[in-house]
VEXDREN-2710 file (C-alpha; in Angstrom, 1 decimal):
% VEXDREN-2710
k/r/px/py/pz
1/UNK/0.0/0.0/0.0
2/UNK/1.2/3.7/-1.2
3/UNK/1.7/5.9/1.5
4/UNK/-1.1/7.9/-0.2
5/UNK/-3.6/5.0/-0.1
6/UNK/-2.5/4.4/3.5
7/UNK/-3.5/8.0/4.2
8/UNK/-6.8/8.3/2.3
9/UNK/-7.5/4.8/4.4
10/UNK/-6.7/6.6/7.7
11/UNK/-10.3/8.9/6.7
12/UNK/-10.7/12.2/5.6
13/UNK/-11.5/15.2/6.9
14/UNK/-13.2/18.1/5.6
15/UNK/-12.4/21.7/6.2
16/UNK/-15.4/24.7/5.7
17/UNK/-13.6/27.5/4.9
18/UNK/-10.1/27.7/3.4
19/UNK/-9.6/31.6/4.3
20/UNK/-7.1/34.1/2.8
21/UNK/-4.2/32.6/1.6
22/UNK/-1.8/35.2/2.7
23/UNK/-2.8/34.2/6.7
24/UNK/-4.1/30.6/6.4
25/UNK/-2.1/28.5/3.6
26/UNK/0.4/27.4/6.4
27/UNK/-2.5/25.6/8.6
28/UNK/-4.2/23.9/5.5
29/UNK/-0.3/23.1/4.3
30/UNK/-0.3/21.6/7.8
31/UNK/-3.2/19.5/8.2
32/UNK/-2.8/17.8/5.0
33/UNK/0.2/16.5/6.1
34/UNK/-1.7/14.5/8.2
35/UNK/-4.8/14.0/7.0
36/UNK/-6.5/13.7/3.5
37/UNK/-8.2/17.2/3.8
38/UNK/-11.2/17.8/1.8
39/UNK/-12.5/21.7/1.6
40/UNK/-15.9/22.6/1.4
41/UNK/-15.4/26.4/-0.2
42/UNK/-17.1/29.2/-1.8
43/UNK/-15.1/29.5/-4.7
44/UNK/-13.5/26.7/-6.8
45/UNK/-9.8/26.3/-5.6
46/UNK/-6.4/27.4/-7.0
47/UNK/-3.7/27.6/-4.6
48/UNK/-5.3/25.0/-2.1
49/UNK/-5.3/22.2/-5.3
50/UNK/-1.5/21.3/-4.1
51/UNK/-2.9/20.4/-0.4
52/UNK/-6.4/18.9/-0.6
53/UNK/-7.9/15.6/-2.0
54/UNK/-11.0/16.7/-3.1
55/UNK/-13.1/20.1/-3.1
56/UNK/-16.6/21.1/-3.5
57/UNK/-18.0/24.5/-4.1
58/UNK/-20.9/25.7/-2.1
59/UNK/-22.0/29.3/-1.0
60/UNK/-20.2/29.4/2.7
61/UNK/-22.7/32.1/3.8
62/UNK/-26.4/33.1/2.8
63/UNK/-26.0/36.6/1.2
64/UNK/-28.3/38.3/2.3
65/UNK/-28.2/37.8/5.6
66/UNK/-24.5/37.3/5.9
67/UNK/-24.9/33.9/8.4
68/UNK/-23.7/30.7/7.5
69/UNK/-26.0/28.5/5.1
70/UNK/-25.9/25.6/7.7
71/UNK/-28.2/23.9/5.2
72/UNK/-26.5/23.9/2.1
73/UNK/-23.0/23.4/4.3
74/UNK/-24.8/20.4/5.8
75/UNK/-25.9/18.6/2.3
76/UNK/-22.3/19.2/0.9
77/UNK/-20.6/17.5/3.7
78/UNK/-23.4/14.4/3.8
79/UNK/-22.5/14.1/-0.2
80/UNK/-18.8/13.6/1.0
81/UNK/-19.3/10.9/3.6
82/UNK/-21.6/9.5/0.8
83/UNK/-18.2/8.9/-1.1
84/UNK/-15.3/8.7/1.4
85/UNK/-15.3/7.9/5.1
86/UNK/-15.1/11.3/6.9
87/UNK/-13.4/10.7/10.5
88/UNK/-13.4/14.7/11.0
89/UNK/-14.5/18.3/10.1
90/UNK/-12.8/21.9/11.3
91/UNK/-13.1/25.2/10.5
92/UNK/-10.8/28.1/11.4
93/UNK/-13.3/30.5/10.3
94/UNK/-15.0/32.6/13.2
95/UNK/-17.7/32.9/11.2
96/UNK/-18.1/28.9/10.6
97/UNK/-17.5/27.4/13.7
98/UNK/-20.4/27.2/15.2
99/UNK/-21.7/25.4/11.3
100/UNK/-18.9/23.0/11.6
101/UNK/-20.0/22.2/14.6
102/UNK/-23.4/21.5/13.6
103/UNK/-22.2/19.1/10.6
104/UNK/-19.7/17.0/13.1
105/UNK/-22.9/16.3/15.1
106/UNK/-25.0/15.6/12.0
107/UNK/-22.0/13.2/11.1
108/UNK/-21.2/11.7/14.2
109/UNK/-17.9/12.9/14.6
110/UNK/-15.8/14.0/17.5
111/UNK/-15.8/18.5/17.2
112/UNK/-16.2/21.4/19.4
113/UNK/-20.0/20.6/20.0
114/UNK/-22.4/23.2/18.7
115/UNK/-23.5/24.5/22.3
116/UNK/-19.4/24.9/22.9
117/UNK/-19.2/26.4/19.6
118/UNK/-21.9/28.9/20.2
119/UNK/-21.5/30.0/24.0
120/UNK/-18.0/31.0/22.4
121/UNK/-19.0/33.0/19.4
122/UNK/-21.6/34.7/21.6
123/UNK/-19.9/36.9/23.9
124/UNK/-22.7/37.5/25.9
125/UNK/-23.2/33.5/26.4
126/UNK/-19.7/33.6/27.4
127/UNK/-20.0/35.9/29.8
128/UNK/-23.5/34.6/31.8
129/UNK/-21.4/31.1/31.9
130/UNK/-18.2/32.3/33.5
131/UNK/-19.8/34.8/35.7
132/UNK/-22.2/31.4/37.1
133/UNK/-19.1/29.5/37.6
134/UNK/-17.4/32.2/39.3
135/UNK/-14.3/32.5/37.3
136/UNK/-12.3/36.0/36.6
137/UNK/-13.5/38.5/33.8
138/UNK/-14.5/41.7/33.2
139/UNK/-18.4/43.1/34.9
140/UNK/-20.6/43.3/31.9
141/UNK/-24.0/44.2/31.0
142/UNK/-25.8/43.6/27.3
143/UNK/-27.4/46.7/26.2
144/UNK/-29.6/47.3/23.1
145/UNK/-29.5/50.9/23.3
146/UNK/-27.6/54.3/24.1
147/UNK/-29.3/55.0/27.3
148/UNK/-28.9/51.1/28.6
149/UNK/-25.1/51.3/27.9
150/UNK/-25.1/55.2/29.8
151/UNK/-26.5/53.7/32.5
152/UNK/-24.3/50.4/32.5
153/UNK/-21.3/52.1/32.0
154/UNK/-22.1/54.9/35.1
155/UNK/-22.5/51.7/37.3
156/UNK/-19.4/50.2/36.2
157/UNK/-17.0/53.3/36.6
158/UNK/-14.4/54.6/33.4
159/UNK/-13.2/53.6/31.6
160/UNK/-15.4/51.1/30.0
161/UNK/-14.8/49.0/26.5
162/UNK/-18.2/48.5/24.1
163/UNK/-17.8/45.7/21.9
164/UNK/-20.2/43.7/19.3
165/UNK/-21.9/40.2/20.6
166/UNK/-20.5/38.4/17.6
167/UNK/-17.4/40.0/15.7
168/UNK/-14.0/39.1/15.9
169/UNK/-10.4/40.9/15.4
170/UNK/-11.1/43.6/17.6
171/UNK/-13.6/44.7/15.3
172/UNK/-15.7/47.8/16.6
173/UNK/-14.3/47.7/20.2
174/UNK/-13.6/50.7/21.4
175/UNK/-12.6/52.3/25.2
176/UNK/-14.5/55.0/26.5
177/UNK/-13.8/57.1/29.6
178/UNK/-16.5/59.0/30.1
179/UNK/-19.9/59.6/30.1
180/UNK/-20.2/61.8/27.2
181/UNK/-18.7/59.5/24.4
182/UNK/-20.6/56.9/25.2
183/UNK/-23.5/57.2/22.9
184/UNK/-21.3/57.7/20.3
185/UNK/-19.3/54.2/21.3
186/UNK/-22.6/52.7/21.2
187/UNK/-22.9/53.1/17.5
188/UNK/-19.7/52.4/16.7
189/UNK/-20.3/48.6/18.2
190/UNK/-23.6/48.4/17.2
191/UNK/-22.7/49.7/13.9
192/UNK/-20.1/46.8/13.9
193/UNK/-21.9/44.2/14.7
194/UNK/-24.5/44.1/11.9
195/UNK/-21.9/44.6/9.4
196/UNK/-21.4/40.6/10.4
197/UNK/-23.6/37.6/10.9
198/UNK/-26.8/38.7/11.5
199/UNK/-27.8/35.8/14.1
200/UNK/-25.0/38.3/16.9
201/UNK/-26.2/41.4/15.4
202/UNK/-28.1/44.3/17.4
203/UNK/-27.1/45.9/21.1
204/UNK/-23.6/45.8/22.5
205/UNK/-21.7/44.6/25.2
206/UNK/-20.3/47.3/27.8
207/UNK/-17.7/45.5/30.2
208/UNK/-15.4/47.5/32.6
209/UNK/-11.9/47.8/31.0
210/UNK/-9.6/45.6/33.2
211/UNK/-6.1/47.1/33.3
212/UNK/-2.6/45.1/32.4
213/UNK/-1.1/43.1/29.4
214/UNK/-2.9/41.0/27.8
215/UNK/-1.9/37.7/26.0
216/UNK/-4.1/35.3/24.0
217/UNK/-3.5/31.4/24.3
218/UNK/-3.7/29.1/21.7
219/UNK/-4.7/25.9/23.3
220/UNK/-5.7/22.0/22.2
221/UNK/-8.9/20.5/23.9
222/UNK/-9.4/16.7/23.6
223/UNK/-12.8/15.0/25.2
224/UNK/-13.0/18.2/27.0
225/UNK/-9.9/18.7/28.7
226/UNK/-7.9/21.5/27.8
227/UNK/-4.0/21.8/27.4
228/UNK/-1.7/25.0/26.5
229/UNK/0.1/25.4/22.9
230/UNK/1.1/28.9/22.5
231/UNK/1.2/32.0/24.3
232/UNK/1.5/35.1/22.7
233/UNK/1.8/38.7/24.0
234/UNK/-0.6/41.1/22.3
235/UNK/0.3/44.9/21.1
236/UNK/-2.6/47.2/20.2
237/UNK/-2.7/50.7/19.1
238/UNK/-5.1/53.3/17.6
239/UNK/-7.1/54.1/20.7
240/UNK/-9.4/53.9/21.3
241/UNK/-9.7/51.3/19.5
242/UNK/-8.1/48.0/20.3
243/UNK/-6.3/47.4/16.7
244/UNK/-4.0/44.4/17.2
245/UNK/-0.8/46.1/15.6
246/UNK/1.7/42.9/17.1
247/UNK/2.0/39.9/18.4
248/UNK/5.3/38.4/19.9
249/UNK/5.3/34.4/20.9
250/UNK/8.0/32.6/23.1
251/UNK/8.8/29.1/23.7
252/UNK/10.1/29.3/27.2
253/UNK/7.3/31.9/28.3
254/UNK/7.3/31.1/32.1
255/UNK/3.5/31.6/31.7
256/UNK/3.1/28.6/29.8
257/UNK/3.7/27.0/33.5
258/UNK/1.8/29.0/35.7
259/UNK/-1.0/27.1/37.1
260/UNK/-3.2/29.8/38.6
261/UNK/-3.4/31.4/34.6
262/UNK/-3.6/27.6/33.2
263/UNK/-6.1/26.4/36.2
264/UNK/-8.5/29.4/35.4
265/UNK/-8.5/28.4/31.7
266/UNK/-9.6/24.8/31.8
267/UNK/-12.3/25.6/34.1
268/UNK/-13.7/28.0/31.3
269/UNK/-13.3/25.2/28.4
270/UNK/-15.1/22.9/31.1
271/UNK/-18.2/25.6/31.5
272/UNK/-18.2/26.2/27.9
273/UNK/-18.7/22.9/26.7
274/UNK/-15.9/22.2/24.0
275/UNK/-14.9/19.1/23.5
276/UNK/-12.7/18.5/20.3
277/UNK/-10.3/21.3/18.8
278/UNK/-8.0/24.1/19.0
279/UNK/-9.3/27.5/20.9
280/UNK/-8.2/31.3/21.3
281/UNK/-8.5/32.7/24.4
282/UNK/-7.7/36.1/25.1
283/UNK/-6.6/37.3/28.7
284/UNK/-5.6/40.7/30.7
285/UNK/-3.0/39.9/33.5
286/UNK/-3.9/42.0/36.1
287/UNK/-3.5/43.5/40.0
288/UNK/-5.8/41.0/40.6
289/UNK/-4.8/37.9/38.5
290/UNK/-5.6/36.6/35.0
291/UNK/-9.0/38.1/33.6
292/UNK/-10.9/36.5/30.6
293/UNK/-11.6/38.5/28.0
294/UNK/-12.8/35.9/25.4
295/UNK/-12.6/32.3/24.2
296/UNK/-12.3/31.8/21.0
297/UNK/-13.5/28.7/19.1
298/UNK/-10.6/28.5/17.2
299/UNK/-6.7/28.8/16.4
300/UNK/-5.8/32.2/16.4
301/UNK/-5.6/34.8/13.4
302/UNK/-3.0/37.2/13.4
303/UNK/-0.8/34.5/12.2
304/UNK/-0.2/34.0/15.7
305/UNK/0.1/30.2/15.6
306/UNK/2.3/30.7/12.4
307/UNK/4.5/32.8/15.2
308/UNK/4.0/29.5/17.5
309/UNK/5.5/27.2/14.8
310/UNK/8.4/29.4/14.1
311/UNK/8.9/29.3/17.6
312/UNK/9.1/25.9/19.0
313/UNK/8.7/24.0/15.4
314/UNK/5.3/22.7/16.1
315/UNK/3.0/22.6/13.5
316/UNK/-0.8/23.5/14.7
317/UNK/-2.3/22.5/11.1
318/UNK/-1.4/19.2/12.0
319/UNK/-2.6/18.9/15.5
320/UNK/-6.1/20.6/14.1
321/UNK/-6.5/17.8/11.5
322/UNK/-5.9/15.3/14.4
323/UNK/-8.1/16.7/16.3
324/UNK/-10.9/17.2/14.4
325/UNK/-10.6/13.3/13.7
326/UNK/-10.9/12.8/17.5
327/UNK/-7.0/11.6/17.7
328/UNK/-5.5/12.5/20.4
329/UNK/-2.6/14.8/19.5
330/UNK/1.4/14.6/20.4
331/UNK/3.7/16.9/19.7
332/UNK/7.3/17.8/20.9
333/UNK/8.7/21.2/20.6
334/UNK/12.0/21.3/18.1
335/UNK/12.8/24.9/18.1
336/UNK/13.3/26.8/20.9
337/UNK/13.3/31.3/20.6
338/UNK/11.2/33.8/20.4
339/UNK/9.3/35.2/17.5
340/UNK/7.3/38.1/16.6
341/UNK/4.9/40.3/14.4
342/UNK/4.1/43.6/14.0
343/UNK/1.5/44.8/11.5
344/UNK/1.7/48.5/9.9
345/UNK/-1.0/50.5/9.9
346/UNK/-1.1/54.3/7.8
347/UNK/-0.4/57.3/9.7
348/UNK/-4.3/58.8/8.2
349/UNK/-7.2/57.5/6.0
350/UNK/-5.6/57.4/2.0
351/UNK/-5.4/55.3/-1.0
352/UNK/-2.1/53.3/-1.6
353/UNK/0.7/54.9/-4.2
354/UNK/3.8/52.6/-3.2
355/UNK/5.1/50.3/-0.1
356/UNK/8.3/49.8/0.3
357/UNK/9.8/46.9/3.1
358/UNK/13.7/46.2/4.2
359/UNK/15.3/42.8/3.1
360/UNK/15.7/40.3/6.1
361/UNK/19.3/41.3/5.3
362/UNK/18.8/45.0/6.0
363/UNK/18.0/44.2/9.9
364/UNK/19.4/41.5/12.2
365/UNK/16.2/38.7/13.0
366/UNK/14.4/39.9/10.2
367/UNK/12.7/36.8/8.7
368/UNK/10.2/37.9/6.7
369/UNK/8.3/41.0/5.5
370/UNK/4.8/40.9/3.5
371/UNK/3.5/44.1/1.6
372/UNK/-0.3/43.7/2.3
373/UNK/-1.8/46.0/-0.4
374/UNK/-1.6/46.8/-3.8
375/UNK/-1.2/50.5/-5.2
376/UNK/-4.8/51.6/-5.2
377/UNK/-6.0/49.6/-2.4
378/UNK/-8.2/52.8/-0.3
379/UNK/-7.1/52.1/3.7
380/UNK/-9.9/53.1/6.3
381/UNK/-8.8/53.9/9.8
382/UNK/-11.0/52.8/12.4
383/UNK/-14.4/54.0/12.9
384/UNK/-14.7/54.4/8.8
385/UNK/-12.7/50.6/8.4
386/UNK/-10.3/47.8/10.5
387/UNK/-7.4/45.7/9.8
388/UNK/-6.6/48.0/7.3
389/UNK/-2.2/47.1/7.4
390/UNK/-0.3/47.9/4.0
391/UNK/2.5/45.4/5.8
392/UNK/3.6/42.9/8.1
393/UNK/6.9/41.9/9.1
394/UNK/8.5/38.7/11.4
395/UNK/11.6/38.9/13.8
396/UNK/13.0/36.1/15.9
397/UNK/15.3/36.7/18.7
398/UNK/16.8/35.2/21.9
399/UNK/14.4/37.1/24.2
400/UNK/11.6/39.5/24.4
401/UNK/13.9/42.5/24.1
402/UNK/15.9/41.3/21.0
403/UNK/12.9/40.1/19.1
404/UNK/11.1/43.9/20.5
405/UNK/14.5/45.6/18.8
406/UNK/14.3/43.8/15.3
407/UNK/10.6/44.7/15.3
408/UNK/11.1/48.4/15.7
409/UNK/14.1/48.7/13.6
410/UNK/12.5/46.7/10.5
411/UNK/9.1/49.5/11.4
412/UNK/11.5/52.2/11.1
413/UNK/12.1/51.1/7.5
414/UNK/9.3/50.7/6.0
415/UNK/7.5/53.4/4.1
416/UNK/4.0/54.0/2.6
417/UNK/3.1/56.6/-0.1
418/UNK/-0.5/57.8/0.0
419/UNK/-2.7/59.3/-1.8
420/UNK/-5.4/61.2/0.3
END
């Protein structure tokens, strides 16, 4: 037997959504290394052909209500099992998870669980869980107007952050501290909100804004129990906004061991009710201890687990595909430094004339740098648009501070051209 046949024998597994190449290629890359991967996908593939056994095309989401069509997603994965044996599905698409889900359950197979899926992607069912198990995160209220959100944010004290139900990427969060922005903020998350899926759209969240760093934590959950992967310091700028401007991953992060931080975590993948996959959770350390600030169900974006590989040399792609076919996953770290990211954002709103990056030769640790945008791309600052970068660029270092140096030198020479 090939080791191909062998392979397709193991089962296959499906993944709904491939995403942008630019930030996902290396997790597909990944899984099909161990498993067959088939992709269930809006459009008909081109640079996933290389990774994937099969493909079908199917509308992801239903237009015009921009929510997954669970449906459709649903008959397209039941006309795969019809051909091969599926042992798995994932997604690493916010916007899919809580549809994978769904389809693992329809199948049989070993996943997050839709209710784990959901009570993740809904930020207020996140909330009402952790605050009934009595675990550390911000005070909250859901509001569904201006005057609610006044009145929650006057009880809570400034500053307070608004935030959308249902988004992702920091998308329409913003920090207010005081009482007369907070209509304002109010639109601004609301506004956000319905620009997504529809099911998470309407009201905001207002939480009090916990002080300190904050890191996210990619972590692996198998039959429930939940186990650390990467850790990666967060860097946001444009306030008051939260746009995630860098990330910066160690393998010998000492937080990786401590057990209060790691303790508090799998009690909230416990109340959640995941069972199979790879999550995001995002986390303020402060005065008084670790604070939640979301669980994704998910790896991280941001390239963040790219960071992770690049840091210890294991390859999250590979433990997802695992996972998702309810294999318990092993893995054993062959790189050892730390690694980081820093995305470039333009100094006001314009439209693209040139970008220009260093070579990894120009600056010591450079390893790679990625123009973003093409001349005549239009870039939106926040509240008008997000994630609007024209570049990214990756360091690796012995420490923090080496990896933190690279970063800022490599910043220092880049340069956009705008137009206004």
């Amino acid at each position: 037997m090939t080791d191909d046949a062998k392979k397709t024998d193991d089962g296959v597994v499906i993944l709904v959504g491939s995403g942008q190449r630019a930030y996902r290629e290396y997790l597909l890359a990944g899984a099909a290394r161990r498993r067959p991967i088939w992709i269930l996908d809006a459009v008909d593939p081109t640079w996933q052909e290389q990774y994937v056994l099969g493909s079908t095309t199917v509308e992801l989401l239903d237009r015009e209500r921009l929510v997954p069509d669970t449906q459709g997603l649903i008959e397209a994965a039941e006309a795969v099992a019809a051909e091969h044996r599926v042992v798995g599905v994932f997604s690493y698409d916010e916007t899919l998870v809580v549809t994978c889900a769904l389809i693992a359950e329809r199948l049989g197979l070993p996943g997050l669980t839709s209710r784990g899926a959901d009570n993740c992607r809904n930020k207020h069912n996140t909330r009402q869980l952790l605050t009934a198990a009595g675990l550390p995160q911000p005070h909250f209220a859901y509001v569904t107007d201006a005057e609610a959100a006044l009145a929650a944010a006057d009880s809570f004290g400034y500053p307070v952050v608004l935030k959308p139900r249902g988004m992702g990427a920091s998308i329409g969060v913003i920090r207010v501290d005081g009482p007369e922005a907070v209509r304002a903020a109010f639109e601004v998350a609301d506004a956000a909100g319905r620009g997504g899926n529809s099911d998470y759209e309407g009201g905001a969240l207002v939480e009090e804004c916990v002080m300190g760093p904050e890191i996210s934590i990619d972590g692996v959950v198998f039959d429930g129990a939940w186990s650390p992967l990467f850790l990666a310091h967060k860097e946001v700028g444009l306030a008051p906004y939260f746009e995630e401007t860098g990330h910066v991953v160690s393998a010998t992060d000492p937080l990786l061991a401590d057990e209060e931080l790691l303790g508090i975590l799998r009690d909230a993948h416990r109340e959640l009710g995941i069972g199979y996959g790879i999550t995001h959770t995002e986390v303020k350390l402060t005065t008084r201890g670790p604070v939640i600030i979301e669980v994704n169900a998910r790896l991280g974006g941001d390239l963040i687990p790219y960071l992770g590989s690049l840091a210890t040399g294991v390859e999250p792609g590979e433990l997802a595909a695992e996972l998702a076919a309810g294999v318990r996953p092993e893995w054993t770290p062959a790189e050892s430094r730390t690694v980081g990211i820093r995305f470039l954002y333009p100094p006001e709103n314009g439209t693209v004339r040139s970008v220009d990056v260093p070579a990894p030769s120009d600056v010591p640790g450079l390893l790679e740098t990625n123009v973003m945008v093409a001349p005549g791309v239009r870039l939106l600052l926040p509240p008008e648009g997000y994630l609007s970068r024209y570049a990214n660029l990756i360091c690796a270092g012995d420490d923090f501070p080496s990896c933190e140096e690279s970063l800022a030198k490599a910043a220092a020479l880049t340069t956009i051209v705008l137009d206004s």
